[in-house]
N, C-alpha and C positions, 0 to 999 in steps of 0.2 A: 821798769827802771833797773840798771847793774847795780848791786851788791855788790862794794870791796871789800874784800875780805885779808886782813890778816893773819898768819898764822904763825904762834910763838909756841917752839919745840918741836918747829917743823919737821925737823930730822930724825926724829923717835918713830916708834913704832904707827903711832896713831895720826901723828902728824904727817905723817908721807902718806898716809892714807887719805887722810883731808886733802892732802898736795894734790894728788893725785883726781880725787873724786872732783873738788872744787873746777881745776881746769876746762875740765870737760860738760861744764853744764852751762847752759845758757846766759840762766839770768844771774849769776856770781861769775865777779873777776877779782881771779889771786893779786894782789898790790904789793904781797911783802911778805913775809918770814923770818923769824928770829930764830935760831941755834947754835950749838957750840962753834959751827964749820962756819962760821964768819966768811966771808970772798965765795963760796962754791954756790951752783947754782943751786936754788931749787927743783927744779925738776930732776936736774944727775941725781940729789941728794935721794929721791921721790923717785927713782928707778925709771923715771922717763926720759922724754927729751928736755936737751935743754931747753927752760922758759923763757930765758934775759933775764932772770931776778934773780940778785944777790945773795945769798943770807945776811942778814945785816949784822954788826960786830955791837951797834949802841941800839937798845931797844928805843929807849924815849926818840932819838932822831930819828930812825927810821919811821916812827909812828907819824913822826912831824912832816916829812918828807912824802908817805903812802896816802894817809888821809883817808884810813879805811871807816866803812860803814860799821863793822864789828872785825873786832878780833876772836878768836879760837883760842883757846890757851892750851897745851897740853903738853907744859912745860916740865917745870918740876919743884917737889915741893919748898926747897930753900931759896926759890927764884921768886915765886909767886905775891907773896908780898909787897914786891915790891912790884912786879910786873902791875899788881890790880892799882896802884899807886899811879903810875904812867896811865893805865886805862883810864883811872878816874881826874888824871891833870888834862890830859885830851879830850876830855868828853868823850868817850868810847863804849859804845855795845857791846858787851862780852858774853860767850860760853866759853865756861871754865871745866874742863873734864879734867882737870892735876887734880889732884886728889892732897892728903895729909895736914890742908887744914881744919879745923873745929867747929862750927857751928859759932862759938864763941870768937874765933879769929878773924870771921867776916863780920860781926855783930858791928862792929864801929863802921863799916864802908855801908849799910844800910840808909842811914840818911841824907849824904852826900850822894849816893846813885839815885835816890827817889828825889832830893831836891834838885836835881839836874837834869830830871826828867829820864833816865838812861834804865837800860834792862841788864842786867844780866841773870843768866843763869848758872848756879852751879850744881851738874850734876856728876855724880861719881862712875854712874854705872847707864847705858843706852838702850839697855837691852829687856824687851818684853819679858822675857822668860826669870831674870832678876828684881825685876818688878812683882811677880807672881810669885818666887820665891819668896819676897820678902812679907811682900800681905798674910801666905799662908805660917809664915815664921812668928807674925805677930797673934794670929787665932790659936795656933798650936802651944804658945808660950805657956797660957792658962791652963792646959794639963801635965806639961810637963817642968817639971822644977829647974832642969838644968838642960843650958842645950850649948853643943860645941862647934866651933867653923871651923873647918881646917882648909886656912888659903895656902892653895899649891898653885903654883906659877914656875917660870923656869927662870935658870939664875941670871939669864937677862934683866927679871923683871928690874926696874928702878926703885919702885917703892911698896917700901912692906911693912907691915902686913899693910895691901892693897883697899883701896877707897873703896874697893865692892865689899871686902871681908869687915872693914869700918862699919857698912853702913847696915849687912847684915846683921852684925853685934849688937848696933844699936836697933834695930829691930827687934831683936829677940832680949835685950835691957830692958825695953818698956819704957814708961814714960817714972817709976822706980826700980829698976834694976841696975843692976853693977857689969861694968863689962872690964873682965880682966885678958891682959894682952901679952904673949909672949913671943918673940923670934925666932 
């Protein structure tokens, strides 16, 4: 069976990557994209060829309109809200890699996705090797008293300090520790 997939923040760094990856694999077909470039195609956007798909200008339409199996988020953070809001009025499957909300910010959209039957994932970070980082950040914590992240990204990044350096913090917090944040 195809997987349609749509992808919101197509046009960023990680989204043109999804753009990109998604096309090319069998059992997933691209339906749609959300970004600032409204009219351009996906694929120009996504450094390939062009695909025929839009970026759309109105997320919720385009949602209505694509009729995907799951969306991809990897928007950004003052979008997202609202964006999981359209996920959850369409009945939609989502992975969320935007990063900057809380623990406590998804907490209310918990029982409306389970009573709907629907998945999503929200993860900040993909990557094995940050994963290991952070297990061994949580065993290390109990010898040492104080430990420091320094997220270095380039001034591209969108959002800072970044949903990895977030999530490391809170690993190394503990289930009582304080994580203080500065820019």
């Amino acid at each position: 069976a195809m997987i349609k997939v749509f992808v919101t923040g197509a046009s960023g760094n990680v989204g043109s990557t999804i753009v990109r990856f998604i096309q090319n694999k069998q059992n997933f077909q691209l339906v749609g994209g959300w970004a600032k470039e409204a009219g351009q195609d996906i694929g120009e956007l996504a450094g390939i060829k062009p695909l025929g798909l839009k970026i759309a200008a109105d997320l919720d339409s385009a949602l209505a309109a694509a009729k995907p199996d799951v969306v991809i988020d990897f928007s950004a953070t003052p979008v997202l809200k609202a964006n999981l809001e359209a996920y959850l009025k369409h009945g939609l499957n989502a992975v969320v890699g935007t990063t900057g909300l809380t623990d406590a910010d998804f907490e209310p959209y918990h029982a409306e996705v389970a009573a709907k039957g629907l998945r999503w994932a929200v993860i900040p970070n993909y990557g094995l090797g940050i994963s290991l980082v952070s297990e061994f950040i949580k065993q290390a914590r109990q010898f040492y008293p104080y430990v420091t992240i320094i997220d270095q990204h380039t001034n591209e990044m969108a959002n800072a300090p970044s949903g990895t350096a977030a999530a490391l913090a809170a690993a190394a917090a503990g289930p009582m520790g304080q994580v203080a944040s500065r820019e």
